[in-house]
C-alpha positions as CSV (number, residue, x, y, z in Angstrom):
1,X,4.6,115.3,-35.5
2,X,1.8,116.1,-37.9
3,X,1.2,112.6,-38.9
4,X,1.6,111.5,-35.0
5,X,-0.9,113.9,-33.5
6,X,-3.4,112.8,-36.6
7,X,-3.1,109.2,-35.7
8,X,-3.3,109.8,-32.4
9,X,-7.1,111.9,-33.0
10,X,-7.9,109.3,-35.2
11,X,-7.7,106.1,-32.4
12,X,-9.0,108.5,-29.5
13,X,-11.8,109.8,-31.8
14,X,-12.6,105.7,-32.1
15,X,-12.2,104.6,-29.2
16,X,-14.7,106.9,-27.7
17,X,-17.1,106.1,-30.6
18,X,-16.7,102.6,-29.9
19,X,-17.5,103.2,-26.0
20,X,-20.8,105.5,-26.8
21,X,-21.8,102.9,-29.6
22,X,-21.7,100.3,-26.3
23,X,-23.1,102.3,-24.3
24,X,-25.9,102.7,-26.0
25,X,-26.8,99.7,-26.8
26,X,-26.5,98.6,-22.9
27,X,-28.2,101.7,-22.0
28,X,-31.4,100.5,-24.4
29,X,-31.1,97.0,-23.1
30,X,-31.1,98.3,-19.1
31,X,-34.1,100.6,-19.4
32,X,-36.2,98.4,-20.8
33,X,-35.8,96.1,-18.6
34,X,-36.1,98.9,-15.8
35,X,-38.8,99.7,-17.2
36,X,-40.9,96.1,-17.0
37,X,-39.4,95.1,-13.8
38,X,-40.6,98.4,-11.7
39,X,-43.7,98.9,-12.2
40,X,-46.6,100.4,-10.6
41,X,-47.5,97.7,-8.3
42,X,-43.8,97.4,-6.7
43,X,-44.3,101.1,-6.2
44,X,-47.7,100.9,-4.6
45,X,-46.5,97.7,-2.3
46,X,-44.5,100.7,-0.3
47,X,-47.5,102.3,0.4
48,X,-49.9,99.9,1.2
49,X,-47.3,98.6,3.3
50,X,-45.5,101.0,5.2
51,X,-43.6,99.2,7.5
52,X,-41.7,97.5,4.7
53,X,-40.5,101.0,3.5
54,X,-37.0,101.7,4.6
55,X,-36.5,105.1,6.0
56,X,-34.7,107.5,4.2
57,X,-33.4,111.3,5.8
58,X,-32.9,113.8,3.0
59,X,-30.1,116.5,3.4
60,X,-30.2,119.8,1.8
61,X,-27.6,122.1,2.3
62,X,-28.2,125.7,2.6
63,X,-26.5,128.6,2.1
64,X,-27.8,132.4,1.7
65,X,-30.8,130.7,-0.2
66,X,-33.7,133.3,1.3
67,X,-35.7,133.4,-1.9
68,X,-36.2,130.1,-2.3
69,X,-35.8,128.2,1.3
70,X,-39.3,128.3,2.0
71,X,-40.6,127.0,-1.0
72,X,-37.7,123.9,-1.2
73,X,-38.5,123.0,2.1
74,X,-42.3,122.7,1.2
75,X,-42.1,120.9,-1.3
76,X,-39.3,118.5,0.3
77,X,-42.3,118.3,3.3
78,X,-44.5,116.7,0.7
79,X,-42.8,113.8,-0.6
80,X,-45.6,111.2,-0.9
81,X,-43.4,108.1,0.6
82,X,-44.2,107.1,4.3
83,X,-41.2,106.9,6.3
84,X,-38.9,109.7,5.9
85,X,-37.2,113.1,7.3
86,X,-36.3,116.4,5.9
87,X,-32.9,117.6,7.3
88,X,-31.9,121.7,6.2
89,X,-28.1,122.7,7.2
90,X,-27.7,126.3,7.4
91,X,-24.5,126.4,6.8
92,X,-23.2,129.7,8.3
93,X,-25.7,131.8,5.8
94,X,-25.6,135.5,6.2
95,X,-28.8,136.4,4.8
96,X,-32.5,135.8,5.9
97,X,-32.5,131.6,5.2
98,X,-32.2,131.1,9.1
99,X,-34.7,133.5,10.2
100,X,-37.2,132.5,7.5
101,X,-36.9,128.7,8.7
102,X,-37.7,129.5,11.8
103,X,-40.9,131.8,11.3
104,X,-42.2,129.3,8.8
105,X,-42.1,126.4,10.2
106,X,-42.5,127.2,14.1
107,X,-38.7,126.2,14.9
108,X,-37.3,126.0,18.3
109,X,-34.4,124.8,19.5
110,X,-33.8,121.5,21.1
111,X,-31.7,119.6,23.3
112,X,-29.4,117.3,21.1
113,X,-26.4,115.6,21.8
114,X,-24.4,115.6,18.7
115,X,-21.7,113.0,17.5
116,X,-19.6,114.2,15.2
117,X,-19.5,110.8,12.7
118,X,-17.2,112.6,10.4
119,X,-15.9,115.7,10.0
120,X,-17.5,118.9,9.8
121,X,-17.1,122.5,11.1
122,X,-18.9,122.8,14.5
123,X,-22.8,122.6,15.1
124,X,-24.0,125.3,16.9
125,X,-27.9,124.1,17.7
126,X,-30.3,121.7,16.3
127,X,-34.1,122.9,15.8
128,X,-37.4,121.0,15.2
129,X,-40.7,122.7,15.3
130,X,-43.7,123.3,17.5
131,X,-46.2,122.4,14.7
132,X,-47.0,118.6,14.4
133,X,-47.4,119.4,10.8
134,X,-43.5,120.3,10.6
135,X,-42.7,116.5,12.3
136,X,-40.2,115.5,9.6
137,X,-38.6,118.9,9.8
138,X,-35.0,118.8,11.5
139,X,-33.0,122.1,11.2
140,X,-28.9,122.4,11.3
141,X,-27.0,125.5,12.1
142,X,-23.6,125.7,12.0
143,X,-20.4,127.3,11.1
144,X,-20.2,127.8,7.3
145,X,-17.4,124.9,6.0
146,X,-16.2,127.0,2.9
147,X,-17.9,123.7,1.0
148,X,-21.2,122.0,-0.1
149,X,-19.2,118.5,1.2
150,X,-19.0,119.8,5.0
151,X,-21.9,120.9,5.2
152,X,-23.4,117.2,3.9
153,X,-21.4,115.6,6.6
154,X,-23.2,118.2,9.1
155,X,-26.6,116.5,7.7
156,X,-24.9,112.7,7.8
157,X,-24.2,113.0,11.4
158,X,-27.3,113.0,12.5
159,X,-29.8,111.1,9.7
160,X,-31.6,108.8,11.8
161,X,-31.8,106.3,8.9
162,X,-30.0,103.6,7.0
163,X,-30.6,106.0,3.5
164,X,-30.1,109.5,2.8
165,X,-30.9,111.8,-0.1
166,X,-28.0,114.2,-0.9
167,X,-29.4,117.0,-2.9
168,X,-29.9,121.5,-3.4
169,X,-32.7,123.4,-2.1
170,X,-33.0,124.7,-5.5
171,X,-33.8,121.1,-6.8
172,X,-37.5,120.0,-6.8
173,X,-38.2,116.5,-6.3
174,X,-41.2,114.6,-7.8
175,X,-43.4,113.0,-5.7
176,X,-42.6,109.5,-6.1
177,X,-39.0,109.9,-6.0
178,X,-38.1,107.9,-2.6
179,X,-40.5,105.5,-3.6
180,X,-38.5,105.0,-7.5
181,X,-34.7,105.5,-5.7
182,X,-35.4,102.8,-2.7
183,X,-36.7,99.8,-5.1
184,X,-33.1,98.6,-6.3
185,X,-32.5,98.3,-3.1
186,X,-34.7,96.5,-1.5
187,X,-34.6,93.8,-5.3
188,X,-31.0,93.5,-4.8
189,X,-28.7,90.5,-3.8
190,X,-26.0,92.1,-3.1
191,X,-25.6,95.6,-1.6
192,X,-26.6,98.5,-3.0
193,X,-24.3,101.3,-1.5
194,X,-26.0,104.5,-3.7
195,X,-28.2,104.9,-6.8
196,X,-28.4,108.1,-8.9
197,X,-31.6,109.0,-10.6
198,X,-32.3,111.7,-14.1
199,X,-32.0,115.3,-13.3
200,X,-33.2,117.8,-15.9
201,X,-33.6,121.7,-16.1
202,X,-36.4,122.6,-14.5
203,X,-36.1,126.2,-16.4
204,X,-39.5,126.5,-18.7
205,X,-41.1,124.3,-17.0
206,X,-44.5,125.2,-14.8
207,X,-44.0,125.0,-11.0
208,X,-46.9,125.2,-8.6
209,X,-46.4,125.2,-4.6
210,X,-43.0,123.3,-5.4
211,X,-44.1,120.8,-8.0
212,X,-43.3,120.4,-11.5
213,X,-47.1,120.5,-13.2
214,X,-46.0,120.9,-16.6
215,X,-42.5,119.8,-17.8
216,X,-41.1,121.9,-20.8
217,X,-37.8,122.2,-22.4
218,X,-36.1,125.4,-21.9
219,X,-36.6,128.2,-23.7
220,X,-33.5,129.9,-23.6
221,X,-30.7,128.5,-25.3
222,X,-28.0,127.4,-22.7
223,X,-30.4,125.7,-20.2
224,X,-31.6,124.1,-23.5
225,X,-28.0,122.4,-24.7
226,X,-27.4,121.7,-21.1
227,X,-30.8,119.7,-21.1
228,X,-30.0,117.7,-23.7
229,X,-26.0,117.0,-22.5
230,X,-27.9,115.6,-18.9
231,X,-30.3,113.4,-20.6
232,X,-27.2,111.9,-22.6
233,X,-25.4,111.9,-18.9
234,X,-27.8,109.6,-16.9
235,X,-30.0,107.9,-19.3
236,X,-27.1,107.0,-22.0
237,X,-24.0,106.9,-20.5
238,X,-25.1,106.0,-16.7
239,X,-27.8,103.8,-17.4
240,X,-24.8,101.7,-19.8
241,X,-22.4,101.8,-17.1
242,X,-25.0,100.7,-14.5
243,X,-25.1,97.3,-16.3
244,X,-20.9,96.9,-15.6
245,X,-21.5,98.0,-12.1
246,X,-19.2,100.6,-13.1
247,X,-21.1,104.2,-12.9
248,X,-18.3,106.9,-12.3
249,X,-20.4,109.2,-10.1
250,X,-23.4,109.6,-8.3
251,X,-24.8,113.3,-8.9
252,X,-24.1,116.2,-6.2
253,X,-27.5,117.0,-6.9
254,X,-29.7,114.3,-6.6
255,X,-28.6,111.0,-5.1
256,X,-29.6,108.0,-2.5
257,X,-26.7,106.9,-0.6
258,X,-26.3,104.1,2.1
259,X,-25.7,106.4,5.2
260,X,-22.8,103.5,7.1
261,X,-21.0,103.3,4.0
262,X,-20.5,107.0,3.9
263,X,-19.7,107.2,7.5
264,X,-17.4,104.2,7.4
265,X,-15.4,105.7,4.0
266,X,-15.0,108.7,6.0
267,X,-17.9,110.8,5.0
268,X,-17.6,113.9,2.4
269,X,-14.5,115.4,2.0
270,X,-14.8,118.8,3.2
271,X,-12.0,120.4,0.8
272,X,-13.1,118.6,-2.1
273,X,-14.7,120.9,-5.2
274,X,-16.3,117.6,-6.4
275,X,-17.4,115.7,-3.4
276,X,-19.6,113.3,-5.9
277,X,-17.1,112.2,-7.6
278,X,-14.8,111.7,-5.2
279,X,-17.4,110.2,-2.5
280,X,-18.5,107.7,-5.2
281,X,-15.0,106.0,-5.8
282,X,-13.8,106.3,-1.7
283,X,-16.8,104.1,-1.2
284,X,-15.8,101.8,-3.9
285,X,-12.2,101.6,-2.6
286,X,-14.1,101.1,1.4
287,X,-16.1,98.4,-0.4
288,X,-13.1,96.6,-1.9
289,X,-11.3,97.2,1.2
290,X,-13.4,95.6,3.4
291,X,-14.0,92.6,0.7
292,X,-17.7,93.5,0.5
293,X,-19.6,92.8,-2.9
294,X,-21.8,95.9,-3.7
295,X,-23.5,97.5,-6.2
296,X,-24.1,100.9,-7.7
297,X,-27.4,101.7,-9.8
298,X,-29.1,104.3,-12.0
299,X,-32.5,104.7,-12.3
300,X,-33.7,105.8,-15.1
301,X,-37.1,108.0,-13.9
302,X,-36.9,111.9,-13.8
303,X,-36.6,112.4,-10.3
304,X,-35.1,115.8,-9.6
305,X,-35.3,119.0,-11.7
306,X,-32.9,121.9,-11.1
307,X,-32.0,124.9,-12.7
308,X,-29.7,125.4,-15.4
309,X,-27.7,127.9,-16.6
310,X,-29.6,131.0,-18.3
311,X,-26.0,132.5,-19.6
312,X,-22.8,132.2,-20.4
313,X,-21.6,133.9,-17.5
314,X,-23.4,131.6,-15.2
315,X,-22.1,128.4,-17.2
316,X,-18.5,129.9,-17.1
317,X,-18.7,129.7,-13.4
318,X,-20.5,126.5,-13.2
319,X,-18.0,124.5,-15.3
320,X,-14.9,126.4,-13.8
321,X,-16.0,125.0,-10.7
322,X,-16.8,121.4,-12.0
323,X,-13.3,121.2,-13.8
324,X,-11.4,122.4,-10.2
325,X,-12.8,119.7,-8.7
326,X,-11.8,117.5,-11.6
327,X,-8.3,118.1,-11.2
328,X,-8.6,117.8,-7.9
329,X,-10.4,114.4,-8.0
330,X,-7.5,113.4,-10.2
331,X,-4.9,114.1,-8.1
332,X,-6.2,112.7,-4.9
333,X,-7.0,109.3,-6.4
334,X,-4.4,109.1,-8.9
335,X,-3.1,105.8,-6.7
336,X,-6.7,103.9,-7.9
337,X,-6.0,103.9,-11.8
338,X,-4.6,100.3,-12.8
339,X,-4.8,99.1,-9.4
340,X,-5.3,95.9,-9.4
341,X,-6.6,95.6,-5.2
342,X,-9.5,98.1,-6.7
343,X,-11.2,95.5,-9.7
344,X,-13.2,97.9,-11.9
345,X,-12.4,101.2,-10.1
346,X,-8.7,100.7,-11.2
347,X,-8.8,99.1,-14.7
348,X,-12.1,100.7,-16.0
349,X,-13.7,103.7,-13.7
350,X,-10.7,105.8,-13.5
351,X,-8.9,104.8,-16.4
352,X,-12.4,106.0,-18.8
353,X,-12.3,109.1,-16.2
354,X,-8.7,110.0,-16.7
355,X,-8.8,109.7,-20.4
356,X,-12.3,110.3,-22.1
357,X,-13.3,112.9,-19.1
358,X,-10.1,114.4,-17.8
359,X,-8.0,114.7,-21.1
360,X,-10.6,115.1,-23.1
361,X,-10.6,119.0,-23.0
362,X,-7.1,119.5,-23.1
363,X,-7.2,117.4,-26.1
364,X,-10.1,118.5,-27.9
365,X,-8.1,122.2,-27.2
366,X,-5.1,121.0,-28.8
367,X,-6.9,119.5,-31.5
368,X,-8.6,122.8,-32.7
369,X,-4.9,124.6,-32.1
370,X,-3.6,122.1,-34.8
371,X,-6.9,121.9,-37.5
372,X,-6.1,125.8,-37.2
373,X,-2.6,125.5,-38.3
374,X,-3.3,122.8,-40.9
375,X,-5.4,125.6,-42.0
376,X,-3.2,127.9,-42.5
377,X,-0.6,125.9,-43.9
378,X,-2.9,124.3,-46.7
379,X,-2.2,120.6,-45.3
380,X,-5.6,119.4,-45.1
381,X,-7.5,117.2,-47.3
382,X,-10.9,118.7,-47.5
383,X,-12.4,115.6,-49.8
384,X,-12.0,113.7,-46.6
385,X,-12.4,116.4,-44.3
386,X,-15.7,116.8,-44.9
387,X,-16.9,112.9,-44.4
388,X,-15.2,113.0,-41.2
389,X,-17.4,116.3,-40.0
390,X,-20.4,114.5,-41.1
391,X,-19.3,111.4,-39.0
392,X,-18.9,113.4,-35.7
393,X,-22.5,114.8,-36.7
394,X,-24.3,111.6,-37.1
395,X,-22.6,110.0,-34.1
396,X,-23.7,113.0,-32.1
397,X,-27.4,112.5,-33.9
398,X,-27.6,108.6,-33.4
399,X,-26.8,109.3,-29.3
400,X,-29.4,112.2,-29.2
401,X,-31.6,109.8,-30.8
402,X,-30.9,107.0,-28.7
403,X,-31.2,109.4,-25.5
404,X,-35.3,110.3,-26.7
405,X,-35.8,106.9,-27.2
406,X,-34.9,105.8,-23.8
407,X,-37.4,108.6,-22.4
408,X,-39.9,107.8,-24.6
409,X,-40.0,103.9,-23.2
410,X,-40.2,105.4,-19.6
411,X,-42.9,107.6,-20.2
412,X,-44.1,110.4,-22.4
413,X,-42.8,113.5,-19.8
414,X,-43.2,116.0,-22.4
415,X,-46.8,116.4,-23.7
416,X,-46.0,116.9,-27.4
417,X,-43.6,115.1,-29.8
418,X,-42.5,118.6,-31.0
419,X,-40.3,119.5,-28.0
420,X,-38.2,116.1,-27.8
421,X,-37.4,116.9,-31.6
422,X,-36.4,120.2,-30.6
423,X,-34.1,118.9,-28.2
424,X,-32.8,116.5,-31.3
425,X,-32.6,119.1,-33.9
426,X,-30.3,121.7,-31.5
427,X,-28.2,118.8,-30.3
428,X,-26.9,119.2,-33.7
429,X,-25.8,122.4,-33.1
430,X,-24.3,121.9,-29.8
431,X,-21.1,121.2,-31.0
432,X,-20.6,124.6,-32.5
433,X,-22.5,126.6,-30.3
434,X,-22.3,124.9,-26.9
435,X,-19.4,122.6,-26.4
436,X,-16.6,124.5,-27.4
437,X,-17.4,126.9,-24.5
438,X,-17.6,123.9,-22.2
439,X,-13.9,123.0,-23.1
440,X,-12.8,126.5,-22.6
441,X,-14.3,127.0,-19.3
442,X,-13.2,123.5,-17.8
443,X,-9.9,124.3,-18.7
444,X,-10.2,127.7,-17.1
445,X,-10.9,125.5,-14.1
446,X,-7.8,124.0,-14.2
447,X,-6.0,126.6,-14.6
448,X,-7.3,127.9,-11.6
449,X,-6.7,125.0,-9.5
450,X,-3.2,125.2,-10.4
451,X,-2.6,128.3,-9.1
452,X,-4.4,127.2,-6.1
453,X,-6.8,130.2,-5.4
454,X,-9.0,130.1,-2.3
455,X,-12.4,128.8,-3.3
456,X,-15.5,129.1,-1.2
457,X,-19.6,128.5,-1.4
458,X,-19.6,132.3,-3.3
459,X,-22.4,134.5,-3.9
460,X,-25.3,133.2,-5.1
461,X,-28.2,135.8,-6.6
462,X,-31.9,134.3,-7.3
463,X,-35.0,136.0,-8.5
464,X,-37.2,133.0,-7.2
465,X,-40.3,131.9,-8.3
466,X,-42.2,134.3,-10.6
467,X,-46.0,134.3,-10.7
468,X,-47.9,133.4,-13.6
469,X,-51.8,133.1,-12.9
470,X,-51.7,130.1,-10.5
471,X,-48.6,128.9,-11.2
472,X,-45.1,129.2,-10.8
473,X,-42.3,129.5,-13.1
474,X,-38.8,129.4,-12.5
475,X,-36.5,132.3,-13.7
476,X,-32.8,133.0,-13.6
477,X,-30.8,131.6,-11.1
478,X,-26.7,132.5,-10.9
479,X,-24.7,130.4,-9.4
480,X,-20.6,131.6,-8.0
């Protein structure tokens, strides 16, 4: 059994490093050449010429978000692209969100006949306002769904455009985001059914009227790890997947997807605890259904900062959430893994999701449970013991190093060198300090999954936007 379970660490432990070693090598290769083949003047071609810009609605779900509604929505409002709208659900909130909306932004209601697309709980009234200033501005209200995913297909329904955004009201976009997420689309052969974009923590940074004017990494410890384990996320792992045409997921929080894909797939699942996920692959299998070539695509370019984690109680709950909806996923797709109708979805999506993302904890778990009681029982060889902890060290170094190159190529975003080798010198310590916790909480989300408690939006407590001289910075945020 000993000598089994060693073997079988020893392969698994391989075969990931010979995916990430891939994977970053394809990730290099992709953003430079996303780097040379977007430039400036594609991105100005948009603006100079208008017309040519597809339109693009972006949905924000809100619930109970009174602290920070007014100052999303603002910011959303001044997205320099030139054809595009700004749809807010309320979904069902109890608090203040609602009546804020309204008094801001001079919101009436108006007459609207609405189709119901796909599923979602019912809409109770549509609202635009007087203020010609507020044009863009289309308001949702209806009956809360229990889930981010119904209230997303409240916002589908009624995009008017061929593109939608799905994102948070806590996220802030930059500027030039619709302008970065549309260009793979319109450069494309074949068609481009979503693209994700980088997200990092917007915590220590400096915000100003719902702009990023000074990008820092985090201060506190958490946010910081989690920083880090993002940029590895989208501009290692993604950005190699992209060149397969195989990218697992498009982020819940930031994302551009084609809006008659989702509709046709049948739009968010509105009991799913990770509608990404799970959206991503049912658009796949609607693509593969249908016999329609299309492609998936990660853009490399910051494009949405949100807020991290400040504790360990608010990453307990973030990544008990995240590995419910794991299981879930798992579950409901299980008939797509080596399936050969599904091409890459079947024999490479899911199989890398099932056994390097889904088992991985529950491995990893195991693992420690038996180095403990080869502890114990004086069965380890420490000679080798140690060579092997320095190998999972400089892997983890080489991919943190890899992850700041890419950034650098794209840009400096942080203004000195110092703070990109602090994120490099405490990824060294985030498999000590950080990750173990991640393993424990994801399996807590099992857990809970199995015994099939009733999961809803939950409480969500904000301090906002804190003034400092003329600028903003973001505080703690706790997420249920």
């Amino acid at each position: 059994m000993i000598y089994f379970f060693s073997y079988l660490i020893y392969f698994y432990a391989g075969a990931l490093t010979l995916i990430y070693v891939s994977l970053m090598i394809m990730s290099y290769y992709n953003t430079l050449r996303y780097r040379y083949r977007y430039s400036k003047k594609e991105e100005d071609y948009l603006k100079k010429f208008p017309d040519e810009a597809p339109g693009i609605s972006i949905v924000a779900p809100a619930f109970n978000e009174e602290v920070i509604i007014v100052d999303s929505v603002h910011s959303l409002l001044h997205l320099n692209y030139p054809n595009f709208e700004v749809i807010i659900v309320n979904d069902g909130s109890k608090d203040k969100t609602l009546s804020l909306l309204i008094d801001t932004f001079e919101l009436e209601e108006v007459p609207y006949y609405y189709v119901y697309k796909v599923y979602c709980k019912p809409v109770t009234r549509i609202m635009r306002s007087k203020n010609p200033n507020y044009s863009k501005l289309v308001v949702v209200d209806k009956v809360n769904g229990g889930t981010k995913a119904d209230a997303m297909n409240a916002g589908v329904n009624i995009a008017q455009y061929d593109y939608f955004i799905n994102t948070d009201v806590d996220c802030i976009l930059a500027e030039d985001t619709l302008t970065k997420i549309i260009l793979p689309v319109l450069d494309s052969e074949e068609q481009v059914i979503a693209v994700g974009a980088t997200m990092r923590m917007v915590n220590g940074c400096t915000i100003e009227n719902g702009r990023v004017l000074r990008a820092k990494p985090p201060q506190a410890l958490i946010p910081l790890f989690q920083e880090t384990e993002y940029l590895r996320s989208y501009l290692v792992a993604k950005m190699g997947w992209s060149m397969l045409n195989a990218i697992p997921n498009v982020s819940g929080g930031f994302g551009l997807f084609d809006t008659n894909v989702v509709i046709g797939a049948g739009g968010f699942d509105s009991g799913s605890h990770a509608e990404d996920m799970d959206m991503t692959v049912r658009m796949i299998a609607y693509m593969r259904e249908n016999r329609k070539p299309y492609r998936i695509v990660q853009c490399p370019y910051t494009c949405c900062w949100t807020e991290g984690p400040p504790n360990i109680s608010v990453l307990n709950s973030q990544r008990t959430r995240w590995g419910r909806g794991m299981l879930q996923f798992m579950i409901d797709h299980r008939r797509f893994i080596f399936n050969k109708d599904y091409g890459r979805l079947g024999f490479l999506v899911m199989p890398y999701i099932l056994f390097f993302e889904f088992l991985a904890p529950i491995i990893e778990f195991v693992g420690m449970l038996f180095l403990l009681f080869l502890l114990f029982t004086n069965q380890i060889n420490f000679d080798t013991f140690w060579m092997m902890l320095l190998y999972a060290y400089l892997i983890g170094f080489a991919v943190s190093v890899i992850t700041i190159s890419n950034d650098l190529i794209l840009g400096k975003l942080y203004k000195n060198f110092s703070e990109y080798l602090k994120l490099v010198l405490f990824s060294a310590f985030e498999s000590i300090l950080y990750h173990p916790l991640v393993v424990i909480f994801t399996l807590r989300g099992y857990l809970q999954y199995l015994i099939k408690r009733d999961f809803k939006w939950g409480k969500m407590t904000r301090k906002g936007f804190c003034q400092t001289n003329h600028a903003n910075t973001v505080s703690d945020v706790e997420k249920i």
